[in-house]
C-alpha positions in Angstrom: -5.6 -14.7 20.9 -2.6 -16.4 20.0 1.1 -14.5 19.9 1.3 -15.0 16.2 -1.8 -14.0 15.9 -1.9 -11.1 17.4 1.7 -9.8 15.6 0.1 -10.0 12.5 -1.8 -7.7 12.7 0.3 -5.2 15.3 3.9 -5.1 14.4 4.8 -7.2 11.4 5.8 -5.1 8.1 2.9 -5.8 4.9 0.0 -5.6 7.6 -2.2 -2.6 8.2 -4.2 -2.6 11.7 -7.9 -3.3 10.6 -9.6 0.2 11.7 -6.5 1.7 10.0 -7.9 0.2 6.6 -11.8 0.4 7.9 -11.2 4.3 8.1 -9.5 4.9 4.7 -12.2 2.3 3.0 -15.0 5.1 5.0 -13.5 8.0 3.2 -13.3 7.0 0.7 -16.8 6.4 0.0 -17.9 9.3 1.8 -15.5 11.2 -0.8 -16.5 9.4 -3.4 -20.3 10.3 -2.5 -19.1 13.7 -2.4 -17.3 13.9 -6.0 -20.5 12.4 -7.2 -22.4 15.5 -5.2 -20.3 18.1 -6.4 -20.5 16.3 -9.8 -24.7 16.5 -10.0 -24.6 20.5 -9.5 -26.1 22.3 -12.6 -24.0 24.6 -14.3 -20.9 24.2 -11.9 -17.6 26.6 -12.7 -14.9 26.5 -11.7 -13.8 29.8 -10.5 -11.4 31.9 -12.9 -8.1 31.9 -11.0 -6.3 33.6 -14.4 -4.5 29.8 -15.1 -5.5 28.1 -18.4 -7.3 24.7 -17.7 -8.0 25.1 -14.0 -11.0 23.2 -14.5 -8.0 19.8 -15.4 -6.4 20.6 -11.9 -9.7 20.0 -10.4 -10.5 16.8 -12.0 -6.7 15.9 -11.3 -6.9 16.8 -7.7 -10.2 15.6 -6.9 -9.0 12.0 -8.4 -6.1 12.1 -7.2 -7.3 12.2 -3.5 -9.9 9.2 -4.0 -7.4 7.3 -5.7 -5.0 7.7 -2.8 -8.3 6.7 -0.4 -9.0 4.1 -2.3 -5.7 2.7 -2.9 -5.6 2.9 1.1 -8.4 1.0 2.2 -8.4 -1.9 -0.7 -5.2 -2.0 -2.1 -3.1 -2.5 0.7 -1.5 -5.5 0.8 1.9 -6.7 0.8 2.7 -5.6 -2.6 0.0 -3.0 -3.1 1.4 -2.1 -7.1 1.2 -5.9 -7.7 -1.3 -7.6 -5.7 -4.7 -8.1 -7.5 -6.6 -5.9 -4.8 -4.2 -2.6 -6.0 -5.2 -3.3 -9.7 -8.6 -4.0 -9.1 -8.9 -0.7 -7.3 -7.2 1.0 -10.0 -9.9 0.1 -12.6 -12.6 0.2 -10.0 -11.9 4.6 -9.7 -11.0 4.2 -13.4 -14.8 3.4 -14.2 -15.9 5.5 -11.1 -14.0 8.4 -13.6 -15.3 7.7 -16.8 -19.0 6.9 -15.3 -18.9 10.3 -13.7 -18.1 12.2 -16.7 -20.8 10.1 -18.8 -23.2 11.7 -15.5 -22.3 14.9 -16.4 -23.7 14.9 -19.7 -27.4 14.3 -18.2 -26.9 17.9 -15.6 -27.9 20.9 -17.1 -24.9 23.2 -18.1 -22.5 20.2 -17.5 -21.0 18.6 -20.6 -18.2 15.2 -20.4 -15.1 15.8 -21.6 -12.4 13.2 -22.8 -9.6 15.9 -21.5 -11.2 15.9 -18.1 -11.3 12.1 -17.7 -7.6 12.2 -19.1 -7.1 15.0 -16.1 -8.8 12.1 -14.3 -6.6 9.6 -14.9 -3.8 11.3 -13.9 -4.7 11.6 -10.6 -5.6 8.6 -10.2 -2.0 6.6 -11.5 -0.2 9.5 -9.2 -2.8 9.2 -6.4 -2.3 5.6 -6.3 1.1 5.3 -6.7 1.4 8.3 -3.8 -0.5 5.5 -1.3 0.8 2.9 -2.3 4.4 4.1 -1.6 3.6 5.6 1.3 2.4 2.2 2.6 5.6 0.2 1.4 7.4 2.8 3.4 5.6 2.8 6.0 5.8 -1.1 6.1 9.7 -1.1 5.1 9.1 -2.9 2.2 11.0 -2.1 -0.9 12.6 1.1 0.4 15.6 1.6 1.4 15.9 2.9 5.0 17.8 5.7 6.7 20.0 4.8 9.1 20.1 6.3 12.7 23.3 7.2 14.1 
């Protein structure tokens, strides 16, 4: 393997080591498997913690997490917020979102909801954007540093 090579993939800012992105591109299809799981139970509640709308934290949380998994694995290029691959793995859990609330309405006791795919779509821009800036920091791109003394 060639020096090059090999520092592309090991040290230079923009590039994440293959297994790095292989694991995160793994969870999040086993989390997305999951949400689709957890999605197909009959007459699901969420329980009553005595907050209004818990049921929107859920959907926000649980979309918020693939989005951050997904935004991982596929969209993390260079630029992840601009590259094609981020933007395509937006709409990609955007569809995931609003296919899995259309599901719901074929379970027993499970009805879709337009506020719960909003709730969705929360989680996913902030999920997203939470990976993807981790990433550019990570990579030292576009953030400033601290400096050591």
């Amino acid at each position: 393997m060639e020096w090059a090579h090999a520092v592309s993939y090991f040290g230079v800012p923009g590039r994440m080591k293959p297994t790095n992105t292989r694991v995160f591109r793994w969870l999040a299809v086993a989390y997305a498997l999951l949400v689709v799981t957890v999605s197909s139970w009959p007459r699901l509640r969420v329980p009553d913690l005595g907050i209004h709308g818990v049921d929107k934290l859920a959907h926000f949380g649980q979309y918020l997490i693939l989005a951050f998994l997904v935004g991982r694995g596929w969209g993390s290029e260079a630029r992840p917020r601009r590259g094609l691959a981020g933007w395509v793995s937006v709409a990609v859990v955007v569809v995931f979102a609003a296919l899995d609330e259309y599901h719901q309405g074929w379970i027993p006791g499970r009805d879709p909801d337009i506020i719960d795919w909003l709730a969705d779509l929360l989680g996913i821009v902030i999920g997203f954007w939470i990976g993807s800036s981790w990433f550019r920091q990570r990579a030292g791109l576009g953030l400033p540093r601290r400096e050591t003394e």
